[in-house]
mmJSON file of the N, C-alpha and C atoms, coordinates in Angstrom:
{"data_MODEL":{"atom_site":{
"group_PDB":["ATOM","ATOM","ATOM","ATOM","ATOM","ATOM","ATOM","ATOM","ATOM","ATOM","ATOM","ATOM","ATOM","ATOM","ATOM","ATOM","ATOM","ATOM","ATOM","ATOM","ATOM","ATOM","ATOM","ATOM","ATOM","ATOM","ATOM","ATOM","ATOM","ATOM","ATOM","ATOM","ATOM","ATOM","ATOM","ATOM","ATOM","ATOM","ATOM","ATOM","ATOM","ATOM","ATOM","ATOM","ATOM","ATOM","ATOM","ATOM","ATOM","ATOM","ATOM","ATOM","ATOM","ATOM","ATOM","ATOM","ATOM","ATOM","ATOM","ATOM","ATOM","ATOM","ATOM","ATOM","ATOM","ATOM","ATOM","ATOM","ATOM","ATOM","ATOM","ATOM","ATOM","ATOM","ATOM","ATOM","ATOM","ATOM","ATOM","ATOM","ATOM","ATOM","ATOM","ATOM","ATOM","ATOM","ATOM","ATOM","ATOM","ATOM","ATOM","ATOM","ATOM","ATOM","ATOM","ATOM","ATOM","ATOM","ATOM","ATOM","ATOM","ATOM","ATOM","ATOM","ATOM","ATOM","ATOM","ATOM","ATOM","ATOM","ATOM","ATOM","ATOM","ATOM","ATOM","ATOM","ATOM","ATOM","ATOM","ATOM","ATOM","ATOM","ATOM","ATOM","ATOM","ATOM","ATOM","ATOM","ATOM","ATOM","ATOM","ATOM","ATOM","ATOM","ATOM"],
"id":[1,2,3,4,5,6,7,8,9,10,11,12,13,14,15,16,17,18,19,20,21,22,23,24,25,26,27,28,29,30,31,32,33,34,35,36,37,38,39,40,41,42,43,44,45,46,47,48,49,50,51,52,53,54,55,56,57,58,59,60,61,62,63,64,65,66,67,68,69,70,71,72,73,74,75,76,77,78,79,80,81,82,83,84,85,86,87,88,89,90,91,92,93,94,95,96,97,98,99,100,101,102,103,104,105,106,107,108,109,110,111,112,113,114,115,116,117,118,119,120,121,122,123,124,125,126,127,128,129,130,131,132,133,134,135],
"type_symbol":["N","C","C","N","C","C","N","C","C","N","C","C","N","C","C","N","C","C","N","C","C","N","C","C","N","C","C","N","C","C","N","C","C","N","C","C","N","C","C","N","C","C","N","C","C","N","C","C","N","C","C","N","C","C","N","C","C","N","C","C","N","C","C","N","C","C","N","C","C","N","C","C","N","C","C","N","C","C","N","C","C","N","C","C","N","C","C","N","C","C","N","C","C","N","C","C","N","C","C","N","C","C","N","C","C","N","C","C","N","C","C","N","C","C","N","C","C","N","C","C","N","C","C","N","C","C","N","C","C","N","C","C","N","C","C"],
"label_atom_id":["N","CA","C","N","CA","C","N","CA","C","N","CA","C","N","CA","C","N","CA","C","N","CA","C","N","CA","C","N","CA","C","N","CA","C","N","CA","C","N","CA","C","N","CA","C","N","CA","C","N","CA","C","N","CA","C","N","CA","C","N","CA","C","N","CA","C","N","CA","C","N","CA","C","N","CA","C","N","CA","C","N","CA","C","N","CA","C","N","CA","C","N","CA","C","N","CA","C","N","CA","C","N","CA","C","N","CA","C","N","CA","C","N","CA","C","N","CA","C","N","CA","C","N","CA","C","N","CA","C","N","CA","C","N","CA","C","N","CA","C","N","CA","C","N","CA","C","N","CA","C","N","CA","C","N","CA","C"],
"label_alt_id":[null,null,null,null,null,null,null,null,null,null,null,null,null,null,null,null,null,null,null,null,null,null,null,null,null,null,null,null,null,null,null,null,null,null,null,null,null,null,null,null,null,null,null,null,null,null,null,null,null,null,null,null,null,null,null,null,null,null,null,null,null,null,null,null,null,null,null,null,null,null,null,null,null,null,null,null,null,null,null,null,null,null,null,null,null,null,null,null,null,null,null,null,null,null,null,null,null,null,null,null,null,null,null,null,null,null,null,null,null,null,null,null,null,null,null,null,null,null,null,null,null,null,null,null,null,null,null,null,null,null,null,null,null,null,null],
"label_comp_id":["UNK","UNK","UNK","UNK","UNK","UNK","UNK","UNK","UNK","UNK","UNK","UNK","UNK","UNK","UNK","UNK","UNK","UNK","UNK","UNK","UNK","UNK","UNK","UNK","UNK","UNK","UNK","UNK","UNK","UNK","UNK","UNK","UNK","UNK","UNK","UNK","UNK","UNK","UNK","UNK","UNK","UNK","UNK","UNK","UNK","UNK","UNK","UNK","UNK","UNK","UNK","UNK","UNK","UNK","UNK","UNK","UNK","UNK","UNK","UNK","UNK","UNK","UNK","UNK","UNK","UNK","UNK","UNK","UNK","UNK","UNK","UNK","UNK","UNK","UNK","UNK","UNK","UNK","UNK","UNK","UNK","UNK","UNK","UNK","UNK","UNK","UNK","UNK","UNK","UNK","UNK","UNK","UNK","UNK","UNK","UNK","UNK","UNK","UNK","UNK","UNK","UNK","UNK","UNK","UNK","UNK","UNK","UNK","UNK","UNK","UNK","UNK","UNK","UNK","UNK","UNK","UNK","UNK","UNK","UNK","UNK","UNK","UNK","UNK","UNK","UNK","UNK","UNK","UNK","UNK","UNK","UNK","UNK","UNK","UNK"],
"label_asym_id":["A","A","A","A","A","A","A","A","A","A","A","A","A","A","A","A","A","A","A","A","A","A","A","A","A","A","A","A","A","A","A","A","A","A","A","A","A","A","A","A","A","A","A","A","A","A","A","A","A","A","A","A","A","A","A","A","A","A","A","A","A","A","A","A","A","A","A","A","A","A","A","A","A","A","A","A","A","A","A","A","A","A","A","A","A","A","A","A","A","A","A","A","A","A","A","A","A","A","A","A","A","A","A","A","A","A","A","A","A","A","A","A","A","A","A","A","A","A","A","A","A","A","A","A","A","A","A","A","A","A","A","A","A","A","A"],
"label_entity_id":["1","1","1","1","1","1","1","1","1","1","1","1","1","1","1","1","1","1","1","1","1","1","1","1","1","1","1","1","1","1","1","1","1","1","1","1","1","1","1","1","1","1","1","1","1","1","1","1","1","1","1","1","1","1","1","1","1","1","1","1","1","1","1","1","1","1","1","1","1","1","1","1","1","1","1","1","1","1","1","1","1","1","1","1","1","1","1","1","1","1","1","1","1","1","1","1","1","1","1","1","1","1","1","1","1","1","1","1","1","1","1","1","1","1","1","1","1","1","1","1","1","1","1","1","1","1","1","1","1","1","1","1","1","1","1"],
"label_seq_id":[1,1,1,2,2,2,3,3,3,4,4,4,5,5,5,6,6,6,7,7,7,8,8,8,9,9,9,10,10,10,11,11,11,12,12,12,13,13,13,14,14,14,15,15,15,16,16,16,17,17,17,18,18,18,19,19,19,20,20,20,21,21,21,22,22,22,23,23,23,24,24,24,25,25,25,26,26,26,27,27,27,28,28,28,29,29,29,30,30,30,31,31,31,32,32,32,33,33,33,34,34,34,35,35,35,36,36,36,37,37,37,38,38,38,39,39,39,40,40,40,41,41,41,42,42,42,43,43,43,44,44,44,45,45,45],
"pdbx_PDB_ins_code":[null,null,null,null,null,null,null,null,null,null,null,null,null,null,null,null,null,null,null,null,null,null,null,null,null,null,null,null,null,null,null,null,null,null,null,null,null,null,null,null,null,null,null,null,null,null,null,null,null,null,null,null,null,null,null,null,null,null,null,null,null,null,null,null,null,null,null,null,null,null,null,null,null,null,null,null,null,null,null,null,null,null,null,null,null,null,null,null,null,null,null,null,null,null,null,null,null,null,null,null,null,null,null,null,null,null,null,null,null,null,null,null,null,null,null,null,null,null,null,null,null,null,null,null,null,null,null,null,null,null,null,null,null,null,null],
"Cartn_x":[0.847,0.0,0.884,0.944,1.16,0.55,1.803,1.262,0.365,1.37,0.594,-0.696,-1.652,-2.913,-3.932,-5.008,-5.9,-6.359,-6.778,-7.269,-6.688,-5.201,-4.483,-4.348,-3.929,-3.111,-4.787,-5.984,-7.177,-7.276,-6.647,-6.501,-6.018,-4.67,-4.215,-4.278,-4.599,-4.69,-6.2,-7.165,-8.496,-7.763,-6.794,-6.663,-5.42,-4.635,-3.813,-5.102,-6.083,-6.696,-7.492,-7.831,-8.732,-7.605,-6.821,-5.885,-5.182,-5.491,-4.745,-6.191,-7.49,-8.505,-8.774,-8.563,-8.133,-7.591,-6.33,-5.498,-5.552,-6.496,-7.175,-7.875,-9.203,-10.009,-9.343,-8.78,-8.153,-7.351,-6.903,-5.878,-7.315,-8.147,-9.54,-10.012,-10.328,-11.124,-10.379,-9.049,-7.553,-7.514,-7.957,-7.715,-9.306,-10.52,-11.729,-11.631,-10.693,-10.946,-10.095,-8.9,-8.163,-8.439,-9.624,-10.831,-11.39,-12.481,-12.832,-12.297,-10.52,-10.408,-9.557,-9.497,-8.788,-9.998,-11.139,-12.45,-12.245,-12.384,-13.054,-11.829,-10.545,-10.067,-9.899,-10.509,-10.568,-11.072,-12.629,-13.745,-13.505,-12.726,-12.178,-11.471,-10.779,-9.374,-10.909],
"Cartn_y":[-1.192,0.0,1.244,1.818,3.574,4.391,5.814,6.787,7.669,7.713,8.462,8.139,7.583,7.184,8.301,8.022,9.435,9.931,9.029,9.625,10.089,9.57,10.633,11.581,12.031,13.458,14.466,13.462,14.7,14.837,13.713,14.03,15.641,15.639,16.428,17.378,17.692,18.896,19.668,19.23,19.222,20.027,19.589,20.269,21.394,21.184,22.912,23.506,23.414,24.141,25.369,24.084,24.649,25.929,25.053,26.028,27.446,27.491,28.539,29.316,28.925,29.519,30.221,29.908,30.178,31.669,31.35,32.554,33.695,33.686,34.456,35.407,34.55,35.108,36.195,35.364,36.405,37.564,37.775,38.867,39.894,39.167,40.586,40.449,39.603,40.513,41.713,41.118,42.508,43.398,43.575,44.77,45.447,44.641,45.482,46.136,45.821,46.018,47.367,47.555,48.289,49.882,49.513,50.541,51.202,50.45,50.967,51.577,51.599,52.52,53.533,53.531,54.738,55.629,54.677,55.636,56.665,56.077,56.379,57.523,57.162,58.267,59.553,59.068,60.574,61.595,60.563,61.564,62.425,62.312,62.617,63.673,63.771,64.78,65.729],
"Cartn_z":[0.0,0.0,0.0,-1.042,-1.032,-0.207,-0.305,0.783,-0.138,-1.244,-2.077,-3.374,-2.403,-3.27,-2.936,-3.981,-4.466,-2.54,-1.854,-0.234,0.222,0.276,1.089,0.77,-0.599,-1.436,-1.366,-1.759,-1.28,0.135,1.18,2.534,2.708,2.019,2.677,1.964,0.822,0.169,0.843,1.217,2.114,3.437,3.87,5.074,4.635,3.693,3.295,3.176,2.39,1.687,2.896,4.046,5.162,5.788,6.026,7.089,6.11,4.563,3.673,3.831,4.167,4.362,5.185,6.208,7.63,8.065,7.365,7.32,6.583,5.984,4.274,5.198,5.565,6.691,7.746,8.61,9.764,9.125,7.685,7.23,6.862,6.537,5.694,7.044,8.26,9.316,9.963,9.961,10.458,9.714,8.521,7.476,8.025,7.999,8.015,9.83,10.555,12.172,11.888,11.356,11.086,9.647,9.169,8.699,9.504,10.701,11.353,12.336,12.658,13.864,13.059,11.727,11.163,11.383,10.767,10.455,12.002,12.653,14.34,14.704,13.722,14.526,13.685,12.585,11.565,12.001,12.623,12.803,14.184,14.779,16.543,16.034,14.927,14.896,13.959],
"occupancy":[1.0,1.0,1.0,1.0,1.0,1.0,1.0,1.0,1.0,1.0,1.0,1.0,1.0,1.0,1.0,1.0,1.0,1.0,1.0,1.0,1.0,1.0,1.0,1.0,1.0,1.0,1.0,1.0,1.0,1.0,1.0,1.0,1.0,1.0,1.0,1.0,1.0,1.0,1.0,1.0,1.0,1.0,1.0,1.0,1.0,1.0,1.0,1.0,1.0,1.0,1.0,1.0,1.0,1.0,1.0,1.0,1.0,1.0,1.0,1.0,1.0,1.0,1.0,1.0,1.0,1.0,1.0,1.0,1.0,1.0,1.0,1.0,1.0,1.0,1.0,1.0,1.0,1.0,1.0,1.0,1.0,1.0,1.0,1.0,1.0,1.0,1.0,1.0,1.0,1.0,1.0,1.0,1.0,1.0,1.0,1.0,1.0,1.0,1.0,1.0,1.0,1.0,1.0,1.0,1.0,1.0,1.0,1.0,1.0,1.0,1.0,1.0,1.0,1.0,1.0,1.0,1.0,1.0,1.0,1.0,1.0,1.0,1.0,1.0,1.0,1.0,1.0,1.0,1.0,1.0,1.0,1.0,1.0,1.0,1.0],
"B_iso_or_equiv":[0.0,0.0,0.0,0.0,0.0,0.0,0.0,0.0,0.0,0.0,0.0,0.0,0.0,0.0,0.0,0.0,0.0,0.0,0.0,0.0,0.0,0.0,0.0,0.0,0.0,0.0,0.0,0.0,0.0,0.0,0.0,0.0,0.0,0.0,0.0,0.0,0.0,0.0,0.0,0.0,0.0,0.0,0.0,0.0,0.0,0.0,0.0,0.0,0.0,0.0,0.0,0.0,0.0,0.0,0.0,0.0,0.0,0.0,0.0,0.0,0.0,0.0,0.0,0.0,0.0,0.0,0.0,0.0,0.0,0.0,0.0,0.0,0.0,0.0,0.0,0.0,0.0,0.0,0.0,0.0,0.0,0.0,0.0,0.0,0.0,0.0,0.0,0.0,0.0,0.0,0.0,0.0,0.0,0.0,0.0,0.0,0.0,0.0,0.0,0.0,0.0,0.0,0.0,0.0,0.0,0.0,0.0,0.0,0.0,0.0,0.0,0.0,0.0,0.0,0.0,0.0,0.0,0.0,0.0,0.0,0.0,0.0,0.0,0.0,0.0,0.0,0.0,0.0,0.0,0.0,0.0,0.0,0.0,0.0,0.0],
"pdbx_formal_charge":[null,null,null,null,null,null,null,null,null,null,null,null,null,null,null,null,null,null,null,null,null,null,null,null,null,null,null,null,null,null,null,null,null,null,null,null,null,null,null,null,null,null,null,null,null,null,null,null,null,null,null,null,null,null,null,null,null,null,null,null,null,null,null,null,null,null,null,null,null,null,null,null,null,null,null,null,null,null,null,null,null,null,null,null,null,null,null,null,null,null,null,null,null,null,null,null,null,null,null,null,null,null,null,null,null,null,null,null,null,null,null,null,null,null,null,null,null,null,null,null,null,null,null,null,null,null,null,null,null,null,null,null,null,null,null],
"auth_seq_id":[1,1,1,2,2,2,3,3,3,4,4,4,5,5,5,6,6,6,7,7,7,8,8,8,9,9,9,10,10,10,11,11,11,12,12,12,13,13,13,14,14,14,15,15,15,16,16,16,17,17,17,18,18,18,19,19,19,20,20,20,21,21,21,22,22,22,23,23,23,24,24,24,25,25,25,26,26,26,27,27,27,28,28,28,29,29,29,30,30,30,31,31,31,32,32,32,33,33,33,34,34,34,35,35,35,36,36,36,37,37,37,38,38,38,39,39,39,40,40,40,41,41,41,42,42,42,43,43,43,44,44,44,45,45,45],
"auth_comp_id":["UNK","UNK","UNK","UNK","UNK","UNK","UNK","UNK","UNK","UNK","UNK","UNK","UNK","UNK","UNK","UNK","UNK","UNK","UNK","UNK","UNK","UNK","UNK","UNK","UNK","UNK","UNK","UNK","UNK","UNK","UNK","UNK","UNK","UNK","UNK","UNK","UNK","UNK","UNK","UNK","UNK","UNK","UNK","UNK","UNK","UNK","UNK","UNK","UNK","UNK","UNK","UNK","UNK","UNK","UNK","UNK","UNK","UNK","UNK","UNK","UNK","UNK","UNK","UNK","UNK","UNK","UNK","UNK","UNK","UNK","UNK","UNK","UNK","UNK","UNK","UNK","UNK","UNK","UNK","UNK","UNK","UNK","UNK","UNK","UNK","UNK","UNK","UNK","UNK","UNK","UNK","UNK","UNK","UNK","UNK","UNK","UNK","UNK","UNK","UNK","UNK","UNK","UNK","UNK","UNK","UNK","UNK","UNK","UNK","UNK","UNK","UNK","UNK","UNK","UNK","UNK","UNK","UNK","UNK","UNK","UNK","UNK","UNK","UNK","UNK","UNK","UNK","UNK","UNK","UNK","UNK","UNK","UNK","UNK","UNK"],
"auth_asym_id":["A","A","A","A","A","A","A","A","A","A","A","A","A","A","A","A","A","A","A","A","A","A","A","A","A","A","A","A","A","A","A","A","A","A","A","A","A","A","A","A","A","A","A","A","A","A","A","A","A","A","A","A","A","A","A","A","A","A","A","A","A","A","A","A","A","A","A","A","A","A","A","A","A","A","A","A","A","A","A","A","A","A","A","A","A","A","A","A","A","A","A","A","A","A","A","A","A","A","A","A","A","A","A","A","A","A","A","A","A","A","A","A","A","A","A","A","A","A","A","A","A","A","A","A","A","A","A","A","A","A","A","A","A","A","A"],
"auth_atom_id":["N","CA","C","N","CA","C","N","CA","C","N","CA","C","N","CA","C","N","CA","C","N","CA","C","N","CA","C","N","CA","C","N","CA","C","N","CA","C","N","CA","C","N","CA","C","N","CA","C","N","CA","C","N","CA","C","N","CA","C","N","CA","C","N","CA","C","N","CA","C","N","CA","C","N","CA","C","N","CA","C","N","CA","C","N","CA","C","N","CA","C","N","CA","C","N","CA","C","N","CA","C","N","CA","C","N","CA","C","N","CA","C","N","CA","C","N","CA","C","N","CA","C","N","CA","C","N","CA","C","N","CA","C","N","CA","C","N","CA","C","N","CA","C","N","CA","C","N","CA","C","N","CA","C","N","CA","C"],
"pdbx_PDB_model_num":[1,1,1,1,1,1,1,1,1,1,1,1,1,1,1,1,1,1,1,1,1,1,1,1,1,1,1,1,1,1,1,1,1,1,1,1,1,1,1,1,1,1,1,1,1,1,1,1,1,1,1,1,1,1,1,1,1,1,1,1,1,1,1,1,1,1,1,1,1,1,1,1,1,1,1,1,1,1,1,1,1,1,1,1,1,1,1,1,1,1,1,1,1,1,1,1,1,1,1,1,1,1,1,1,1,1,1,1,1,1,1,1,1,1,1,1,1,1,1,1,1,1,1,1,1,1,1,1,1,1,1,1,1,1,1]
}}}
């Protein structure tokens, strides 16, 4: 038995894919958190 048969390689490409998702996410919720306190401090000055 091979490591590299079709379950595993979609094993693990299934879980890069999740965890490259992951990190996608948390960079656009940090960019939209980082909108709102420019916004917040525009409007102050």
């Amino acid at each position: 038995m091979s490591r590299n048969n079709e379950k595993n390689i979609k094993k693990h490409n299934d879980k890069l894919h999740k965890a490259q998702s992951k990190i996608k996410d948390a960079e656009i919720l940090r960019k939209e958190k980082l909108k709102e306190i420019i916004k917040k401090f525009n409007q102050k000055q």
